[in-house]
N, C-alpha and C positions, 0 to 999 in steps of 0.2 A: 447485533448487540448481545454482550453477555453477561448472564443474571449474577447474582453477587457471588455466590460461590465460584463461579466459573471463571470470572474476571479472578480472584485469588488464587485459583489454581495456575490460571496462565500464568499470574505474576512473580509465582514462585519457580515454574517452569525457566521463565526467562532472567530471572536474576542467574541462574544456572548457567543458560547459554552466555550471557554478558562473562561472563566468569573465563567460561569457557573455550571463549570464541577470541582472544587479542589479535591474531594475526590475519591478515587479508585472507589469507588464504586458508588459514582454519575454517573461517568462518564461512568463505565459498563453497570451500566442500561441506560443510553441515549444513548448510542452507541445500544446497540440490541432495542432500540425503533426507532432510527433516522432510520436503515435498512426496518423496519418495516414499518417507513411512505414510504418509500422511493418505496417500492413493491408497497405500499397502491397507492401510485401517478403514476406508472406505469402501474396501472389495471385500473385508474377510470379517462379516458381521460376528463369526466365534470368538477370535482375536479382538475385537473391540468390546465386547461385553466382556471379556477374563479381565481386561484392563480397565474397566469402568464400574465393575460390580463393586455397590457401598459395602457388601457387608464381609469383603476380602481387604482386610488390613492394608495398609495404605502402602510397606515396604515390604508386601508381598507382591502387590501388583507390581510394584517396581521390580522388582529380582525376575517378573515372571518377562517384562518387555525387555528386559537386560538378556532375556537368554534366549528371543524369541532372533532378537539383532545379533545374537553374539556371533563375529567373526562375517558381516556384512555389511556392517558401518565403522565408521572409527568413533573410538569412546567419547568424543565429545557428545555426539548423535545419541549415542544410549545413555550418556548421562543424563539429558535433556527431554527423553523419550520418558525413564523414566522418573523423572523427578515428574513431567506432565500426568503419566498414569498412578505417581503415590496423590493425584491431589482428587479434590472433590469437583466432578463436574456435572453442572446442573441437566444436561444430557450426553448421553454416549454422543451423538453426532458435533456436540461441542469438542470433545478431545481431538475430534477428526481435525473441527476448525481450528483450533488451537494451536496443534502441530504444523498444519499450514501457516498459519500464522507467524509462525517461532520460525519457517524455513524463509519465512519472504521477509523477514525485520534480519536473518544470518546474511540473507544475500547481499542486501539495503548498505550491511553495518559491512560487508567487502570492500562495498566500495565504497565507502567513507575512508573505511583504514586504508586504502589503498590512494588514496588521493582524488576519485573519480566519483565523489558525492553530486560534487554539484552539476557534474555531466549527465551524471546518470538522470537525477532530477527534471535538469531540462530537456532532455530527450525522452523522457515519461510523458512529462506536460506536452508539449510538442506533437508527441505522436496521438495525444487524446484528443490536442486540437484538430489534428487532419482527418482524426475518422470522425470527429462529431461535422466538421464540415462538408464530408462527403454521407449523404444519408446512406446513400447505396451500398457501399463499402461496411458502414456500421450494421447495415440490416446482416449483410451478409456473413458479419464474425460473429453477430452474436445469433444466428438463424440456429435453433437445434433442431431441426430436420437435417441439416448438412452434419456426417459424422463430423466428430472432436477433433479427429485428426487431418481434415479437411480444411476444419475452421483453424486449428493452430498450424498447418501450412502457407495457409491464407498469413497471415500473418508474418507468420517468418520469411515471407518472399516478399515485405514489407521493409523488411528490418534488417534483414542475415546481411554480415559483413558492414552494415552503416551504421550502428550504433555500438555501445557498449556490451559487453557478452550478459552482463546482470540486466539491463534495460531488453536485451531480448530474453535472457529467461523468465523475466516474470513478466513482460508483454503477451508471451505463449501461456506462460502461466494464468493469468488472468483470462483469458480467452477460452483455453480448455473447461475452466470451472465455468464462466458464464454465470454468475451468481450478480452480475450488474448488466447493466450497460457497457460497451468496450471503451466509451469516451470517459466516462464516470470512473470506472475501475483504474486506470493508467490515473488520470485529476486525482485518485485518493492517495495512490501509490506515489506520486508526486510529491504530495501534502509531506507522506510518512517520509519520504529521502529527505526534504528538507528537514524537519522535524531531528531527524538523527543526525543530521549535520550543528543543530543548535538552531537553527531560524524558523519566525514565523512564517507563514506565507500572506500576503494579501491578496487576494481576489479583485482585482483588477476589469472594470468594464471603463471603456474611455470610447467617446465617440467617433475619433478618428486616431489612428497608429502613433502611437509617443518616440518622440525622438529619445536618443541614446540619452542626448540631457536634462530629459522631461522624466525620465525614467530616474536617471541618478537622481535626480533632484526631491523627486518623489520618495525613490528607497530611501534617501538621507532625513526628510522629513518624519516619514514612520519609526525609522530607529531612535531617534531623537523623542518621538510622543511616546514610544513603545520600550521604550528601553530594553532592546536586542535587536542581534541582527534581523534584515526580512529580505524576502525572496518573494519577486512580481511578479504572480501567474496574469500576465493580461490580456484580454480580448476588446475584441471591436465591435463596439452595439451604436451602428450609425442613427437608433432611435433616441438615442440620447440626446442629440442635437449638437452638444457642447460637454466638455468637463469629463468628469468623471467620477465612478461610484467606486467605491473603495469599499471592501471587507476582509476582517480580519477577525477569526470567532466566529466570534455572534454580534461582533460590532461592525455598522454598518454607519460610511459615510457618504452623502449623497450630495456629489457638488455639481451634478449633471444639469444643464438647459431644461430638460424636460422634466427634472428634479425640484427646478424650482417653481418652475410654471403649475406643476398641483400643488406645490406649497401654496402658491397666490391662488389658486381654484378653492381651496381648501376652508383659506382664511376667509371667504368673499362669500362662505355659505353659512 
């Protein structure tokens, strides 16, 4: 999470890139360059302190990351770089995040403009469900004893060539940083593709596997309560017994067997 100032600086950052970014393909390339600075400021502690320092004017820092890129990104990139380094962030290693940030929301918004949002989406969810139900698999991409580049091969001989080129670079992506879980990091990055397409997500446990019509019938209900589209991340919790729990937020509906049975446990004490 990022303290207030840092959340302002990003916001400003990325009104930038939105600006900046209309076309699929603009926006695929500043996305795998924004990741790129983003290492770039992770490795070169001098470079991150000239572009973080409070008491260097705000479109001084900018001119200085404009000339640090100039002639190895395309200006979308350094405009965005630095509009990040004119802002105020609550630590150096925030801007690092930020700029990662700003490259994985470019890549997200390719493939929305591109038509491949809601592929990308489900094949994010999808691939977070298979490594959270393989333990072994999970221990292994997120193990950092295995070098980085071990673990994001591991991964791409997972994916290369069956999904979408965005759902494999920020599958590698998330796996190199290792800053989650591998099943958790893909489920947030899910969340963020739907989100940029306009939909909520629900959080789906159901006791046993929802037919195609259980499913429609369900998304058609929540849109209706919710008033907007929704997108049903679901899984199967056969301790449920029955039914299903629904969340969306921070709202939580609990129409499960086993949901109700501690309500009546509940009432009886």
């Amino acid at each position: 999470m990022y303290a207030a100032s840092s959340r302002e600086a990003l916001a400003g950052a990325r009104a930038v890139l939105e600006s900046a970014t209309g076309s699929a393909q603009t926006a695929a390339t500043t996305g795998d360059e924004l990741l790129e600075v983003s290492r770039l400021l992770g490795d070169n502690r001098e470079l991150l302190t000239a572009l973080t320092e409070a008491a260097v004017p705000p479109a001084e820092r900018g001119a200085v990351a404009k000339a640090v890129l100039a002639g190895k990104v395309g200006d979308p990139t350094r405009d965005v770089v630095a509009a990040a380094a004119g802002g105020q962030w609550s630590t150096s290693s925030d801007l690092v995040s930020g700029v990662h940030d700003l490259g994985v929301l470019a890549l997200l918004r390719s493939a929305d403009a591109a038509g491949d949002g809601d592929a990308v989406e489900d094949e994010l969810f999808r691939l977070g469900r298979i490594i959270a139900a393989n333990p072994e698999l999970e221990q292994a991409l997120s193990d950092r004893s295995r070098g980085t580049a071990e673990r994001a091969g591991l991964i791409r001989s997972l994916v290369a060539k069956k999904v979408n080129p965005v759902t494999e670079k920020l599958a590698v992506d998330a796996i190199e940083r290792a800053q989650q879980f591998p099943a958790d990091a893909l489920a947030a990055l899910a969340d963020q593709a739907a989100g940029i397409s306009g939909r909520r997500v629900a959080h789906v446990r159901s006791a046993a596997a929802l037919s195609d019509k259980q499913r429609e019938q369900l998304a058609d209900k929540l849109e209706a309560d919710l008033g907007s589209p929704v997108t049903l991340h679901v899984d199967v919790d056969p301790a449920l017994l029955g039914g299903v729990v629904v969340r969306v937020g921070n709202e939580q509906i609990d129409g499960s067997v086993a949901g109700k049975f501690a309500a009546v446990r509940r009432g009886l004490r």
